[in-house]
Residue, then its C-alpha position, 0 to 999 in steps of 0.5 A: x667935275x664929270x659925273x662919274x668922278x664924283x662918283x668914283x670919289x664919293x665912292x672912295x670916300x664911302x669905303x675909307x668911312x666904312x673900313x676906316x672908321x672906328x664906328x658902325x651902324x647896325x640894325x637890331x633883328x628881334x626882341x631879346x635886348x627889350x624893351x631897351x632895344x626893339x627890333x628894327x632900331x638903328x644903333x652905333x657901335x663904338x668899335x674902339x671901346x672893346x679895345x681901348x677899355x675894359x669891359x664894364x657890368x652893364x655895358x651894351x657890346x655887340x658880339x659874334x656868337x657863333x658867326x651870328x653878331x648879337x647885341x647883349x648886356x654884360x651881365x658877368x665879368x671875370x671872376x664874378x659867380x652866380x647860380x642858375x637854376x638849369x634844367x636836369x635835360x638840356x633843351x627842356x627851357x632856358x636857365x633861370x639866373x639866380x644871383x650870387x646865391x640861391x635861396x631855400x627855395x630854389x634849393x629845395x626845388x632842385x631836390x625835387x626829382x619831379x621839378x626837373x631842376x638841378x643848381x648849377x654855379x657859374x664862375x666866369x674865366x679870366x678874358x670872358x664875360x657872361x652876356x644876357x639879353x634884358x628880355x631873357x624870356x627871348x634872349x639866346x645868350x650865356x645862360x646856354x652857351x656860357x660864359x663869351x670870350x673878351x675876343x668876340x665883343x666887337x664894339x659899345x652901343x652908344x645911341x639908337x634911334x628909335x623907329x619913327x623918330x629923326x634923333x638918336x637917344x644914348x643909353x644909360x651912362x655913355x654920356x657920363x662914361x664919355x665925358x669922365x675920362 
């Protein structure tokens, strides 16, 4: 077979794979998702699963924020509520997550004028999740821009392959979430 025909089917085979396929590879840029995920590692994304399953708490979804595809942590899923202890001036620093409650003390740090501070309760929406990075110090995610529709997630990380080593590692409940049906 003529080279250039090789070509032009490895090619063809290539793009099928590619646009076909309900799998993709990324690479992680940044620190946000540490330490389960560092930058520079390769990860597949199930594309399906967004489709095919409800989101769950905990899952790894890559998503499209704003044009910028992210790979967060489901955090928040519709009707799920907790309290953030945002900034009286937006800018000034990232919101602490709270929980579903605040304590006395966050209460009474947000009384405080001098502190900056005010309580603000999160309700997430119907056809929405609330999305964080498990390094919040450096994660840009639903602490500022709020809850993320269910139409920006576009795929489950299932395995990444840390760098320096030839074998993917899953995460933490995709073999199980697999093989349960």
């Amino acid at each position: 077979m003529p080279a250039l025909v090789r070509f032009l089917l490895l090619l063809v085979l290539l793009v099928v794979v590619r646009f076909c396929s309900p799998y993709r590879f990324i690479l992680v840029s940044g620190d946000s998702m540490a330490p389960t995920l560092r930058s520079g590692q390769l990860c597949l994304v199930d594309q399906r699963a967004v489709n095919t399953n409800q989101p769950q708490r905990g899952d790894v979804v890559l998503a499209d924020l704003g044009g910028e595809l992210c790979v967060k942590r489901i955090l928040g899923l519709p009707g799920d509520s907790f309290w953030l202890l945002a900034p009286r001036h937006f800018g000034d620093f990232t919101p602490l997550l709270l929980g579903p409650e605040p304590t006395p003390t966050d209460r009474e740090m947000a009384a405080r004028p001098i502190c900056g501070l005010k309580l603000v309760r999160c309700v997430v929406p119907p056809e929405c999740v609330y999305l964080v990075g498990d390094n919040r110090s450096l994660s840009y995610d639903s602490r500022e821009l709020g809850p993320v529709p269910n139409q920006a997630l576009l795929g489950r990380v299932m395995a990444y392959r840390p760098p320096g080593r030839r074998t993917p590692e899953c995460l933490p409940g995709v073999v199980a979430s697999a093989s349960s049906g």
